[in-house]
TIMIVO-347141 format. One record per residue: residue number from 0; residue in three letters; x, y, z of N, C-alpha, C, CB in turn. Coordinates in steps of 0.2 Angstrom, whole numbers. Glycine has a CB too. Example, Ala and Ser with C-alpha at 12.3 -4.5 7.8 and 13.67 -1.06 7.14 Angstrom:
% TIMIVO-347141
- 0  ala  66  -28  39  62  -22  39  66  -16  39  57  -22  45
- 1  ser  64  -11  35  68  -5  36  64  0  39  70  -3  29
//
This chain:
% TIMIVO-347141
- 0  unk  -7  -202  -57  -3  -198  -61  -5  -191  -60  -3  -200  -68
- 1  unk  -1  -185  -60  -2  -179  -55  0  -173  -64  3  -179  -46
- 2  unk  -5  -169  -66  -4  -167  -73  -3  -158  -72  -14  -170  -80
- 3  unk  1  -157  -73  3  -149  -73  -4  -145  -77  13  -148  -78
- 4  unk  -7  -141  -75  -11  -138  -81  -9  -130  -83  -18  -138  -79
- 5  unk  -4  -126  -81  -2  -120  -81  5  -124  -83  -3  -116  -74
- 6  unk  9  -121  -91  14  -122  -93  23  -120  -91  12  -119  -96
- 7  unk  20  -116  -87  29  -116  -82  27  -113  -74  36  -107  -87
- 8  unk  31  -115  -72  29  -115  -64  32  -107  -63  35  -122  -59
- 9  unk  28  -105  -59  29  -94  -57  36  -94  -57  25  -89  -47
- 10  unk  39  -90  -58  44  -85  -57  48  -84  -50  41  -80  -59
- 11  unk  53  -83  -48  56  -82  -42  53  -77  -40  63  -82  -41
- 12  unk  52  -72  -41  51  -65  -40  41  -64  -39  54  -59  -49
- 13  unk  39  -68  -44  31  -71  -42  31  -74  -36  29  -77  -47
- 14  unk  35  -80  -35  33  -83  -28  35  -76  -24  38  -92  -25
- 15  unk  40  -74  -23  39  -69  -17  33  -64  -17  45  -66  -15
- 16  unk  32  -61  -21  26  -58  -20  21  -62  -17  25  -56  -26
- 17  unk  18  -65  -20  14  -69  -18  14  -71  -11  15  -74  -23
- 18  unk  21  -73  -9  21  -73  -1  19  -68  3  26  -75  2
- 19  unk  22  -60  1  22  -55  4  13  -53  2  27  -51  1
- 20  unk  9  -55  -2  1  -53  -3  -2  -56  3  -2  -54  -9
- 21  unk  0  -63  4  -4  -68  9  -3  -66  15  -4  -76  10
- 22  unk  7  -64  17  7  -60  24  3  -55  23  13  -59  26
- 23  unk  2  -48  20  -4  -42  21  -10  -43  23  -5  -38  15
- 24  unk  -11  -48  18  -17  -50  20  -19  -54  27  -18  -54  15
- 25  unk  -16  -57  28  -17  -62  36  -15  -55  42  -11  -71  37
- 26  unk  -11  -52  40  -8  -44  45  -16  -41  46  -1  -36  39
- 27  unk  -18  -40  39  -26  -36  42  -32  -39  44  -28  -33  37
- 28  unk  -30  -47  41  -37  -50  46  -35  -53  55  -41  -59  42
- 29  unk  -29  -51  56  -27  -53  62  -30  -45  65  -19  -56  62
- 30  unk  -26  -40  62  -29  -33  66  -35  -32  65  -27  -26  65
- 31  unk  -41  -36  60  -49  -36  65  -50  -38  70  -53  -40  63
- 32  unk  -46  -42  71  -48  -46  77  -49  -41  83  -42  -53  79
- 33  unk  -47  -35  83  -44  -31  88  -52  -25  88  -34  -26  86
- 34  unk  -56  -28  83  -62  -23  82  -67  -25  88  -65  -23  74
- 35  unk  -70  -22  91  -74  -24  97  -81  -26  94  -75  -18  103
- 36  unk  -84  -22  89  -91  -23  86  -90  -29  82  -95  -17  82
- 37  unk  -96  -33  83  -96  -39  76  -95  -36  70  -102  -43  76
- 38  unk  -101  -33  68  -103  -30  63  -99  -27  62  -107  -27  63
- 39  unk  -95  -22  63  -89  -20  62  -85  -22  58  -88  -19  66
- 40  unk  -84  -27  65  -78  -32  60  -79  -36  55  -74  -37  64
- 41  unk  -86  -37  54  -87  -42  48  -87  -38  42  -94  -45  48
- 42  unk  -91  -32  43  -89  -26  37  -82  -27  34  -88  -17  42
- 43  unk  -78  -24  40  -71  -23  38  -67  -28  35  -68  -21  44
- 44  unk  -68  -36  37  -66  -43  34  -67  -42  27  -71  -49  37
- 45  unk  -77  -39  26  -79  -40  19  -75  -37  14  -85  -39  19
- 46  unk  -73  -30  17  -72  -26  12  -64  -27  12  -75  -19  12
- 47  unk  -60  -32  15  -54  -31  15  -51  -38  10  -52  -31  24
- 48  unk  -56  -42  11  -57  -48  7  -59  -45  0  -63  -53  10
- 49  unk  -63  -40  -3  -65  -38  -9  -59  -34  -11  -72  -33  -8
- 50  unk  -55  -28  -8  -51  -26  -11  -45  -31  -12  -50  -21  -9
- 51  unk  -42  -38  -11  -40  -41  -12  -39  -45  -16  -41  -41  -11
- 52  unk  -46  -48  -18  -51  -52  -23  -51  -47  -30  -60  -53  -20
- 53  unk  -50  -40  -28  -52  -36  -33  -46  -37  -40  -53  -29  -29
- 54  unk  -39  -37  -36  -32  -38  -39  -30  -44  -41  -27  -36  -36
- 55  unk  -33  -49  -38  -30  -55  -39  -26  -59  -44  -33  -57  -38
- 56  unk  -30  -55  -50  -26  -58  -57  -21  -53  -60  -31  -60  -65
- 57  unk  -19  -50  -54  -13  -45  -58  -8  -48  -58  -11  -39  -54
- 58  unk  -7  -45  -64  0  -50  -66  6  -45  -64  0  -52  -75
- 59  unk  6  -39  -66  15  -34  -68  17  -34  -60  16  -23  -72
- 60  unk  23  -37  -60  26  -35  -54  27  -29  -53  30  -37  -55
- 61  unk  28  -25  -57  29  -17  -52  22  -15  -50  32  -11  -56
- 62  unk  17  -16  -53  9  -14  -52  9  -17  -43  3  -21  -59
- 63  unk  11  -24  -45  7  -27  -38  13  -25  -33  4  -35  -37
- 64  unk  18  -22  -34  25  -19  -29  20  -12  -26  36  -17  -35
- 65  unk  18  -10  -29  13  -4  -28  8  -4  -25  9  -1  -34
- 66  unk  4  -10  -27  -3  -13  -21  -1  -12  -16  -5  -21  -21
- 67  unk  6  -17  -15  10  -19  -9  10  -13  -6  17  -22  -10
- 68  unk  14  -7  -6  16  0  -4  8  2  -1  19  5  -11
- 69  unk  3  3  -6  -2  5  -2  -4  1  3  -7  7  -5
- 70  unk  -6  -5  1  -7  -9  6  -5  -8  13  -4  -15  5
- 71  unk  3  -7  15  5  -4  21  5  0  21  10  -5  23
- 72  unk  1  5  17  0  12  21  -7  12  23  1  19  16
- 73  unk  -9  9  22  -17  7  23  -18  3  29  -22  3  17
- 74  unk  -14  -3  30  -14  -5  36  -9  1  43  -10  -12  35
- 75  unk  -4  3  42  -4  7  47  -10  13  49  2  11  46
- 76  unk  -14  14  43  -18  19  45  -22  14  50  -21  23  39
- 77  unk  -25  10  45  -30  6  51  -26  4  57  -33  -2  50
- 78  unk  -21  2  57  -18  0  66  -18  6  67  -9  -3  68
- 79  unk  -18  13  67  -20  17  74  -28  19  73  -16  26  75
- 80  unk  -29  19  68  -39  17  71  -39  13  73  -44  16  67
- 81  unk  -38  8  75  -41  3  78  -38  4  87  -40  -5  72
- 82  unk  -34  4  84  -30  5  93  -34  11  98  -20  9  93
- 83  unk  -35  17  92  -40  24  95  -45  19  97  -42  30  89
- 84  unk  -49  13  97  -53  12  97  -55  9  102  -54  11  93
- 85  unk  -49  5  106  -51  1  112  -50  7  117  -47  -6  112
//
């Protein structure tokens, strides 16, 4: 027997967020992969994984519609750092 422990299942607007954080998220550990130093890229993993972790219990949707926004500004910036780099 399989027991719900959270009172109402997320929100439509929740699940898509939520989809859209894990895609950012896997967008910027896939452009590690493009880093040539280990170390580097482990750095960069760690601290990409921390700011992350850092939000995770955010709840307002416009808050994390904002994350989202920087988020993609932060990854484009890293996609041409990192491209400058090979």
């Amino acid at each position: 027997m399989c027991t719900q422990t959270s009172s109402a299942p997320p929100s439509f607007q929740r699940f898509i967020q939520r989809g859209k954080v894990l895609t950012m998220y896997r967008r910027f550990m896939r452009l590690t992969k493009r880093v040539p130093d280990s170390t580097t890229r482990k750095e960069t993993r760690a601290w990409i994984r921390g700011d992350f972790e850092r939000y995770k219990s955010e709840s307002d949707p416009q808050r994390i519609d904002v994350l989202l926004a920087q988020a993609s500004r932060q990854y484009k910036e890293m996609e041409s750092g990192v491209f400058s780099m090979l």
